[in-house]
DSSP file (Angstrom, degrees, kcal/mol; ACC not computed):
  #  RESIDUE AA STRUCTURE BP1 BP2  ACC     N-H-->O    O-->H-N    N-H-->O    O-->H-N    TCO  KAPPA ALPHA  PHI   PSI    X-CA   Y-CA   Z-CA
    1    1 A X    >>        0   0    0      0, 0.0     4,-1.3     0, 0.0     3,-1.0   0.000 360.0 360.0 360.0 -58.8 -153.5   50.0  -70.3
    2    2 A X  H 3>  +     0   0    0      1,-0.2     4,-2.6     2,-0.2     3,-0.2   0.885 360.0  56.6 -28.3 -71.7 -150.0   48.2  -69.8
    3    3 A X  H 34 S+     0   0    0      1,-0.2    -1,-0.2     2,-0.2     5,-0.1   0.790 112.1  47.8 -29.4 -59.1 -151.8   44.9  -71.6
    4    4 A X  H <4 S+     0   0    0     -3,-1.0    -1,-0.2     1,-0.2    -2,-0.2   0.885 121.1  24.3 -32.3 -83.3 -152.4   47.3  -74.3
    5    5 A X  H  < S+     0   0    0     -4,-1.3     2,-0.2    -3,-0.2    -1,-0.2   0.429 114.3  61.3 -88.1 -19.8 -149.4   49.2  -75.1
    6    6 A X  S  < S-     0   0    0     -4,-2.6     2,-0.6    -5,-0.4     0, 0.0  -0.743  83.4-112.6-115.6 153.4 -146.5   46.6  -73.8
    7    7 A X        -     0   0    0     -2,-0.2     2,-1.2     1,-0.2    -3,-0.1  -0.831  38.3-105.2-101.7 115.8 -145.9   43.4  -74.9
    8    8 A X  S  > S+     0   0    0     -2,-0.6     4,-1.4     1,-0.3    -1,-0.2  -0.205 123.7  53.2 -93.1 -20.9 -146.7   40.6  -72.1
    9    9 A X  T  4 S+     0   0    0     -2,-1.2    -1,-0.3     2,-0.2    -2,-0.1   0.221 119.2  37.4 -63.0   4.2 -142.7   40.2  -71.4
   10   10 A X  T >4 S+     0   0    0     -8,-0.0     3,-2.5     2,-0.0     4,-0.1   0.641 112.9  55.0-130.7 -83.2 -142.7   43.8  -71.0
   11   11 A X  G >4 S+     0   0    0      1,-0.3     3,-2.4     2,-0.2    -2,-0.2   0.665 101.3  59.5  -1.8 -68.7 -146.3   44.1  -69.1
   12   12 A X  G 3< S+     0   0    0     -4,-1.4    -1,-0.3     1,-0.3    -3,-0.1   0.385  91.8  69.3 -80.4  -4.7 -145.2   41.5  -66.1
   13   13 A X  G <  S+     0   0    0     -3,-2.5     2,-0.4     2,-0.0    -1,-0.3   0.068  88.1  82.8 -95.8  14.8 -142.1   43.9  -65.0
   14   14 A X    <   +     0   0    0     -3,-2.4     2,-0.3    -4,-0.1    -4,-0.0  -0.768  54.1 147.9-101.3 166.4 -144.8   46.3  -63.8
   15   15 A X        -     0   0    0     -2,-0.4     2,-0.3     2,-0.0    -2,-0.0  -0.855  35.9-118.5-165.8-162.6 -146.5   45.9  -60.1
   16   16 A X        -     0   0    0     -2,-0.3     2,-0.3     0, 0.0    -2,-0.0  -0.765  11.3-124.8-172.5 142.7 -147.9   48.4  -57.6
   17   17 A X        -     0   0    0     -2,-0.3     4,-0.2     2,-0.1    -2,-0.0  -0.967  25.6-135.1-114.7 135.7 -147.0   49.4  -53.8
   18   18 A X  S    S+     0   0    0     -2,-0.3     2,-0.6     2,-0.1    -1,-0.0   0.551  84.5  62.1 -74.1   0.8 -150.0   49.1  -51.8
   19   19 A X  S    S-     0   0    0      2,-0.0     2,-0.5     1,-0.0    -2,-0.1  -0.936  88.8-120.2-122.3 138.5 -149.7   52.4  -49.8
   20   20 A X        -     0   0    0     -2,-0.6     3,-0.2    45,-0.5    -2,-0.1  -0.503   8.2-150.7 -75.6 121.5 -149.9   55.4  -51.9
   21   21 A X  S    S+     0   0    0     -2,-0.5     2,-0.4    -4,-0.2    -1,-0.1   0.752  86.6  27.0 -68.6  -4.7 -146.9   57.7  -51.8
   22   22 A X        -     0   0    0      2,-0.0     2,-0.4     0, 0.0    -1,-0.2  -0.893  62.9-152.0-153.4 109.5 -149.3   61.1  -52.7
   23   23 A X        -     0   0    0     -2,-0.4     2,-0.3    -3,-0.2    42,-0.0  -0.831  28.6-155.5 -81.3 122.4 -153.4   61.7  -51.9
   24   24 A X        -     0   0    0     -2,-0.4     2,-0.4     0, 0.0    -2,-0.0  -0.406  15.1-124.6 -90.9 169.1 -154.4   64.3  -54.9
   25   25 A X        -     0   0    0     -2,-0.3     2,-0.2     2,-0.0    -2,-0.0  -0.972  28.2-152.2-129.0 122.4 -157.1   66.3  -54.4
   26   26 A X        -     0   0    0     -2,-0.4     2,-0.4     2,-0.0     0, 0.0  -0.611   8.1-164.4-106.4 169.0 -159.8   65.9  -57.2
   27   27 A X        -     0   0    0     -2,-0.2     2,-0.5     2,-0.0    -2,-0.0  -0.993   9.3-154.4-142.1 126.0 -161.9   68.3  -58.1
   28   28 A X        -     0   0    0     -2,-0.4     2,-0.5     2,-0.0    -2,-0.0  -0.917  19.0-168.3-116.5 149.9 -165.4   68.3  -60.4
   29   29 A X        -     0   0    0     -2,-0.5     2,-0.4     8,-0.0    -2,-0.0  -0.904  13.4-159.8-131.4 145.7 -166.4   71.3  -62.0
   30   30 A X        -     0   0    0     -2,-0.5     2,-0.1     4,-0.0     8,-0.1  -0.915  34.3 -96.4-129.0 159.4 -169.3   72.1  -63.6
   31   31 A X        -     0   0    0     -2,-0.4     6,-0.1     1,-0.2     3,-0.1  -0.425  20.8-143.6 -69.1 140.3 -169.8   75.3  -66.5
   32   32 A X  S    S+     0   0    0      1,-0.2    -1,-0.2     5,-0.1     5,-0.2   0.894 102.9  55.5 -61.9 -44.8 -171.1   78.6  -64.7
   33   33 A X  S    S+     0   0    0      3,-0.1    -1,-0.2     4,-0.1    -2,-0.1   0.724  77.9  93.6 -67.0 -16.2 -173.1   78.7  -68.2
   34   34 A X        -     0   0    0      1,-0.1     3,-0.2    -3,-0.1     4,-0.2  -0.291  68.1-148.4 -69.3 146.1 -174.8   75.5  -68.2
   35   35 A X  S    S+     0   0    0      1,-0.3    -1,-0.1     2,-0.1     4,-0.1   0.555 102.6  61.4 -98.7   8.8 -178.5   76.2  -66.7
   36   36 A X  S  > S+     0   0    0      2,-0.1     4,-1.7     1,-0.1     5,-0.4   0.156  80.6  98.0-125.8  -6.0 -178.3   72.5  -65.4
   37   37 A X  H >> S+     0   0    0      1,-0.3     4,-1.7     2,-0.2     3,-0.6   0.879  85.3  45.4 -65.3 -83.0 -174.9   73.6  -63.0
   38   38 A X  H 3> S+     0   0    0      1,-0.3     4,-1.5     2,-0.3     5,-0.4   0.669 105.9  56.6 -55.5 -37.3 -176.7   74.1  -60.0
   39   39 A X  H 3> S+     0   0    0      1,-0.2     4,-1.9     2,-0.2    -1,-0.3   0.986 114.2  39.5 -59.6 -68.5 -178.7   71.0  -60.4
   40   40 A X  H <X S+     0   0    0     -4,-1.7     4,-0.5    -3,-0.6    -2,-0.3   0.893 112.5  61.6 -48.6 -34.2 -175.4   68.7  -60.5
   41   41 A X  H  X S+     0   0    0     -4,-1.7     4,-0.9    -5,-0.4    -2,-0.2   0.860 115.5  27.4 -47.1 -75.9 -174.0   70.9  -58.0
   42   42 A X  H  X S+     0   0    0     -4,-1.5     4,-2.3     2,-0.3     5,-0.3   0.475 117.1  57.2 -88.2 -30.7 -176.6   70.0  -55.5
   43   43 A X  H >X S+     0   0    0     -4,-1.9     3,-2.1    -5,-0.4     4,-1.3   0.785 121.2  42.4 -69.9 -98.9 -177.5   66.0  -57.0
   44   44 A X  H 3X S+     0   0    0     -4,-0.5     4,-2.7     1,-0.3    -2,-0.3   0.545 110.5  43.7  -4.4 -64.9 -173.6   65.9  -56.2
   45   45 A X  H 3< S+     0   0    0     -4,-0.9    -1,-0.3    -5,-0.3    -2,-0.2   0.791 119.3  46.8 -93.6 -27.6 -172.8   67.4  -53.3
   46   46 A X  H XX S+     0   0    0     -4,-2.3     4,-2.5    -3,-2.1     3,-2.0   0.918 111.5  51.1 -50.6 -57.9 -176.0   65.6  -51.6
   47   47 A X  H 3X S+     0   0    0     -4,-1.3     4,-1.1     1,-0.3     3,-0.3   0.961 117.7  43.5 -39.9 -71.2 -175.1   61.9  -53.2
   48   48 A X  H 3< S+     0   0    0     -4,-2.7    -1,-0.3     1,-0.2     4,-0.3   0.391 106.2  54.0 -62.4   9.3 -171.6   62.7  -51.6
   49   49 A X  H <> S+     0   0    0     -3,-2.0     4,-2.5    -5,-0.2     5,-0.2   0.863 116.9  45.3-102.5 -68.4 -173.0   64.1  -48.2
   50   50 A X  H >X S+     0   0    0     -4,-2.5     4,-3.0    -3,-0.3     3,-0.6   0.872 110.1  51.6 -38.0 -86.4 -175.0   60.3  -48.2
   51   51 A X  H 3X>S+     0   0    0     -4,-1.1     4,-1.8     1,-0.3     5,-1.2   0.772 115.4  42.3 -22.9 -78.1 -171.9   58.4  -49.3
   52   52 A X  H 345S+     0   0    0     -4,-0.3    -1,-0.3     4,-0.2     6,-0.2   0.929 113.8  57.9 -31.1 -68.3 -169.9   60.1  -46.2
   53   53 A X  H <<5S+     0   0    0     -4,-2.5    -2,-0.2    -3,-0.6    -1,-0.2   0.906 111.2  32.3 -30.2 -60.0 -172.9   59.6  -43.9
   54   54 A X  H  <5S-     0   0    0     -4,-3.0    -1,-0.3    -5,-0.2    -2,-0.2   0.739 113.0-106.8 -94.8  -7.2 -173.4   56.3  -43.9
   55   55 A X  T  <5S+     0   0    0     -4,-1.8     4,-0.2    -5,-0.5    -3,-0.2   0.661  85.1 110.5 109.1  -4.8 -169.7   55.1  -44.4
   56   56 A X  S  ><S+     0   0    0     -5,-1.2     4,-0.6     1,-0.2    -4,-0.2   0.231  77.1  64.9 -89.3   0.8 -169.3   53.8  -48.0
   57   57 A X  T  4 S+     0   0    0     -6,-0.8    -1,-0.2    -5,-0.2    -5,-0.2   0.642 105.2  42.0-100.7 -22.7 -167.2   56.7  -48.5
   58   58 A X  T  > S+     0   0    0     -7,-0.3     4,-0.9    -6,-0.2     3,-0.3   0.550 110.0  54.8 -96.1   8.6 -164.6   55.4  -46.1
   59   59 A X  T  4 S+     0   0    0      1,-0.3     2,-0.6    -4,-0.2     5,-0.2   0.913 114.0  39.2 -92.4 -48.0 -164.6   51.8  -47.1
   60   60 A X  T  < S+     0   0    0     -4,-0.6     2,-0.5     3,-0.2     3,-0.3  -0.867 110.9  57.0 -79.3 147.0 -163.9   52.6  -50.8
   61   61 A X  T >> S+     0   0    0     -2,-0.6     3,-3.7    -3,-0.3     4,-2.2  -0.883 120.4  36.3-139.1 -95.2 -161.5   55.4  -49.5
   62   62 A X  T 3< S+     0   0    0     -4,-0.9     2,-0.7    -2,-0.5     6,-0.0  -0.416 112.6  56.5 -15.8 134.6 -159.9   51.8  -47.5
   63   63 A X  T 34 S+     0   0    0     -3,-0.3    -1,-0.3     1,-0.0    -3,-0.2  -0.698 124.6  15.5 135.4 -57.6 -160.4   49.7  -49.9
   64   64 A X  T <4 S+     0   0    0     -3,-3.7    -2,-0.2    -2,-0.7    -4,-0.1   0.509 135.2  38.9-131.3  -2.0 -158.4   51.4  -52.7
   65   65 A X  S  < S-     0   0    0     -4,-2.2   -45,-0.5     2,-0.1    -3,-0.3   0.523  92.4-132.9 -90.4 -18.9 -156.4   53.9  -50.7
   66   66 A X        +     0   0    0     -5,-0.3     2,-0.2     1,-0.3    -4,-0.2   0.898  63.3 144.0  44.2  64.2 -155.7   51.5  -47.8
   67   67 A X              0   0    0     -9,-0.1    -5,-0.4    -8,-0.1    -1,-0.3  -0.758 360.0 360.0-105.8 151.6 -157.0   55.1  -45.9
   68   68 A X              0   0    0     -2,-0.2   -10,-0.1    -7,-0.1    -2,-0.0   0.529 360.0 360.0 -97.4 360.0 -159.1   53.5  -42.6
C-alpha cells in the first residue's frame, strides 16, 4: 500500500519494528441467518483445532508475530 499511495522518496522513510507493540484479538463471524453458519462454524473451528494440533499454528504465529 505505501508503493501505492507515496511517492518512492516518500515510501523508503517507512520501516517496521520486528516485535509487535499490541496482539489484537480477531474475530470471524458468521450471519445467525445464513443456513450455511453452522457449517463454516464447524469447517473452521475444526481446520483451526488441526492447525493448533499439529503446530503450524505456532510457527506462523513465530514467523509473523515473532510469538515462539
Amino acid at each position: 500500500m505505501i508503493n501505492k499511495f507515496l511517492t518512492p522518496a516518500e515510501a523508503v522513510q517507512f520501516t517496521h519494528h520486528p516485535t509487535p507493540t499490541d496482539m489484537d484479538n480477531y474475530y470471524i463471524l458468521f450471519s445467525k441467518k445464513s443456513p450455511k453458519s453452522k457449517f463454516f462454524t464447524e469447517k473452521f473451528d475444526s481446520g483451526f483445532a488441526k492447525l493448533k494440533a499439529s503446530g503450524e499454528y505456532g510457527k506462523i504465529l513465530a514467523k509473523y508475530m515473532g510469538n515462539p
